[in-house]
N, C-alpha and C positions, 0 to 999 in steps of 0.2 A: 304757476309755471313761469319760469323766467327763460327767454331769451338772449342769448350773447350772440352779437354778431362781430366780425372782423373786422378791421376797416377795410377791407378789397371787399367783404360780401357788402355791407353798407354801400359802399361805391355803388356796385353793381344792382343792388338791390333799387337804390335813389335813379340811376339810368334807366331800368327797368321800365319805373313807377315813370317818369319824364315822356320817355320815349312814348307808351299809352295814352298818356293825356296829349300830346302831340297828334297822336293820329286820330285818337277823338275828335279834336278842337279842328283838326280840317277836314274829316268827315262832317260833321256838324254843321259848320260853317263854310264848307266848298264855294259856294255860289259865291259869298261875299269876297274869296279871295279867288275867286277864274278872272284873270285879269284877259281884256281884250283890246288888239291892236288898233290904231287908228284906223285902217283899212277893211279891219272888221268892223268896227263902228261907223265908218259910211255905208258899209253891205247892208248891217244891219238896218238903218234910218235913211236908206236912199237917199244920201246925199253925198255931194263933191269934200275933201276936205275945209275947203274955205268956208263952204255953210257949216262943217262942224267946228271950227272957227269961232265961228259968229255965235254959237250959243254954248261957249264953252262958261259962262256963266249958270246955264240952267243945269251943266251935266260935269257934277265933279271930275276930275282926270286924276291920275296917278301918277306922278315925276318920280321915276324908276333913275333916271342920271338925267340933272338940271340942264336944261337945255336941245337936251335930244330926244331923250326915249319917255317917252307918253304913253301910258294905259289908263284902261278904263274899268271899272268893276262891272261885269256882269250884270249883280243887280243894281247898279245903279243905273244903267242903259233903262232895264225892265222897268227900273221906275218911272224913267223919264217916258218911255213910251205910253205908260200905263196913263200916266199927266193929262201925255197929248190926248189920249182919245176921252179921256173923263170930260 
């Protein structure tokens, strides 16, 4: 059996298939990309900004535009929490 397709069904049909693996790969992977604000990461780790400051070597960040907007991944907090108590 041979199949012809159009190029608009091809379009459509490669959107289709795109847009599915899209919402797989963030389903899947949610945690790694729920990005958290600074403000929630001192809620989170009981601390001031400036202590999260100070161990911004131990807890990767996310520079979302250089110089101002800072997140954090989700699980990377979890891990770092996970650290402290190990």
């Amino acid at each position: 059996m041979n199949i012809t397709l159009t190029p608009t069904q091809m379009a459509e049909l490669i959107d289709s298939a795109r847009a599915e693996l899209v919402a797989q790969l963030i389903t899947r992977f949610a945690a790694d990309l729920q990005l958290l604000t600074v403000v929630q990461v001192c809620g989170l780790l009981n601390m001031n900004q400036k202590a999260l400051e100070s161990i911004k070597a131990d807890l990767p960040r996310v520079t979302i535009v250089p110089g101002s907007v800072i997140r954090y991944r989700a699980c990377d907090v979890a891990e770092f929490i996970q650290r402290r108590r190990d």
